[in-house]
N, C-alpha and C positions, 0 to 999 in steps of 0.2 A: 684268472682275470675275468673281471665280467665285460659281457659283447653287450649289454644291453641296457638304455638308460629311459627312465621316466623324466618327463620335464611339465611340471604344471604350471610354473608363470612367465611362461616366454613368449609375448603379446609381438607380432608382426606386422602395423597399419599396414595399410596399400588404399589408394584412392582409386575409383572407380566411379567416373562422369561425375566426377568433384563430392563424393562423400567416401568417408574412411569405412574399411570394409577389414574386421576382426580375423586375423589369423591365431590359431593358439598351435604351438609343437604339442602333441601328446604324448608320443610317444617313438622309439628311434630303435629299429633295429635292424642287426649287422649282417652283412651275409654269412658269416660264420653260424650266426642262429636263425638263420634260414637255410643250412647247409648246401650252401652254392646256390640257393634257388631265387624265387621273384614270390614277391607280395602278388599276390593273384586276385583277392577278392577281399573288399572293404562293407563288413554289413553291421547295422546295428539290431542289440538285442536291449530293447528300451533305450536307456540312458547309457549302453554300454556297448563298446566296439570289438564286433569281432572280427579279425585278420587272419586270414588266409593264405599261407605260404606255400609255392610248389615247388619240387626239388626232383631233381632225376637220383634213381637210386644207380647200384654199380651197372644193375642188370639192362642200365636204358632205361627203365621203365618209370613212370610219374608218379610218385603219392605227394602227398598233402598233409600240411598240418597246421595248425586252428594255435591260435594267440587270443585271450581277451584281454583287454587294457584294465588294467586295475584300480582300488580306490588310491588316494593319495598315499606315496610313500610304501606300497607293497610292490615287490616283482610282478613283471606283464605272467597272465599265468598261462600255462601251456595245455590245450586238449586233444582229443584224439578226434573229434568230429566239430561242425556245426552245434551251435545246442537248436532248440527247435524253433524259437523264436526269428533266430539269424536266419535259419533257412528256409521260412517263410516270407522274410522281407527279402533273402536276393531272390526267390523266385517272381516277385511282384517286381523288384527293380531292372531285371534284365527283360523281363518282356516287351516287344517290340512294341505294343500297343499301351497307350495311358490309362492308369485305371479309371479312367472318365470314358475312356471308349476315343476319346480324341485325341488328333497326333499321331500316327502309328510311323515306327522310324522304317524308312525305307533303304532300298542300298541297290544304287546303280551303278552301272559301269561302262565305259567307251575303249577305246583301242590304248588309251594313254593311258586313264587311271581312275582305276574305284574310289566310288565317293559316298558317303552315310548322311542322311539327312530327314529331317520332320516334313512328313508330305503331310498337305493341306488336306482339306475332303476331298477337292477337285483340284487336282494338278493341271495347269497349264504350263506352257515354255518362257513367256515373258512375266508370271509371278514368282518366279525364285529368284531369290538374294545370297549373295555371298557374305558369311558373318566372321567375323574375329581374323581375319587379315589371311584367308583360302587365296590358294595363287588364282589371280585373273583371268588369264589365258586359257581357253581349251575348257572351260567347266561345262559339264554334264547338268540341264536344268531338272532335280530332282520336287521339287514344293517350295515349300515357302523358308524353309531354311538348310545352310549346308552344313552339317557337325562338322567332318573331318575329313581329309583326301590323303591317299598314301599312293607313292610309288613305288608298284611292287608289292611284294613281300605277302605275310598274313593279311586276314581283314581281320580286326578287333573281333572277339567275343561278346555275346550279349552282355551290357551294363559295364564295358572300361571303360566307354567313354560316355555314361550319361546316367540319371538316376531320376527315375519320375518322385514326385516331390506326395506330400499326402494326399488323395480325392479331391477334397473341399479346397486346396489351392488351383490346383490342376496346372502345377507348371510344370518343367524340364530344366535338368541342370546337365551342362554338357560339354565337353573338353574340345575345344576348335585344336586345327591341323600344326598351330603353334604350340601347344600346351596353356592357355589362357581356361578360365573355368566361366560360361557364362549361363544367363539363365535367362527361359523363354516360356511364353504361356503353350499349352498341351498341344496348340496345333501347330506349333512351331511361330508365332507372330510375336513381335516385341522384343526382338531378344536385346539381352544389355548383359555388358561386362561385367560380373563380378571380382574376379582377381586374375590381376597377369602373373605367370610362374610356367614351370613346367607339370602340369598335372596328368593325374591318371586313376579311376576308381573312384569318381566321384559314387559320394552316398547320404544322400537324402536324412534326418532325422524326421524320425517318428510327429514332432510337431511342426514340421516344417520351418525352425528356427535357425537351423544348422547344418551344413554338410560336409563329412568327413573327405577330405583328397589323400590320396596317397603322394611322396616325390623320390625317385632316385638320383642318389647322392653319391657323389665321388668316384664316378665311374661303373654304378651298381655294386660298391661295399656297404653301403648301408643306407636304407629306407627311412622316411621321416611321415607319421603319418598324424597329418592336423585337423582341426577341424575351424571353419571357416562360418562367422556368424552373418545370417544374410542381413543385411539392411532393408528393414520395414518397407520402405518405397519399393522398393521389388517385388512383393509379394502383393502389393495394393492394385 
């Protein structure tokens, strides 16, 4: 029985501050063929997506294994690494700092609860904003925008929750504390909603036309991982 499906024309509007914003399925796989694990890392190698799967072996211990999305109508194919391209772009997209130099994500913390966010050049207390619906109460003033808050638990690793966009745009794309994907210029100013859902592993394309999100499905039996076309006014 095959765990694992391609879909090339499964088109998803969604409006965001009143224009439709392109969702497309690319691709759908199971935990079965990610042997119990999680989609870990969403990077592109040009035109092409490569996915990242981690899995605990019997020993406890973690490896990894590398999915690329295929042409039309072939199986996702399966590798044993990164190729080199992909691992050049997550190195660029998890860094804390923009490749413009501007932006750099920061990560503060109070007695209640850690929170990640785009500090300005100069931080003050009464210039941070709350973006995409961050609880009210109790916020920690990090700059000028707040990606995410969690209670508890891990902090996010470099790039789950955001992906600097190419140079010459110098924006940020980035998963608020809801799962909503929005996008903001490199020092964190301007931000606007892209798409409401539950996301995770946003990932930038190479011309800044596109960005791949990851979603888990069904309880974590099976991942869907899309890619989302930005709407021109955004990037202006």
């Amino acid at each position: 029985m095959r765990t694992l499906f391609f879909v090339a024309t499964l088109l998803v509007p969604a409006v965001a501050h009143g224009q439709a914003t392109e969702k497309q399925l690319v691709v759908t796989i199971t935990s079965e063929r990610l042997k119990g694990g999680v989609v870990s890392e969403i990077t592109w190698d040009g035109g092409t997506l490569v996915i990242q799967g981690v899995f605990a072996r019997p020993s406890g211990e973690l490896d990894a294994q590398y999915f690329v999305t295929p042409a039309k109508d072939i199986d996702l194919q399966q590798r044993s690494s990164h190729t080199e391209a992909s691992a050049r772009y997550w190195e660029t997209k998890s860094k804390p700092t923009s490749p413009t130099g501007l932006g750099p994500i920061t990560i503060g913390k109070d007695e209640k609860m850690p929170m990640y966010g785009v500090a300005s050049q100069e931080q003050r207390m009464h210039d941070a904003t709350q973006m995409g619906g961050t609880q009210v109460l109790h916020v920690v003033k990090l700059g000028a925008l707040v990606l995410h808050e969690r209670q508890g638990g891990m902090a996010p690793y470099n790039g789950e929750l955001w992906s600097w966009s190419p140079p010459e745009l110098s924006r940020l794309a980035y998963v608020d504390g809801k799962g909503d994907i929005w996008i903001a210029r490199a020092d964190g100013r301007h931000p606007e909603l892209l798409l409401r859902g539950n996301f995770t592993l946003p990932a930038w394309s190479d011309d800044g036309r596109l960005i791949a999100v990851a979603e888990r499905k069904n309880g974590g039996k099976k991942w869907e991982i899309s890619v989302v076309t930005i709407p021109p006014r955004l990037l202006q």
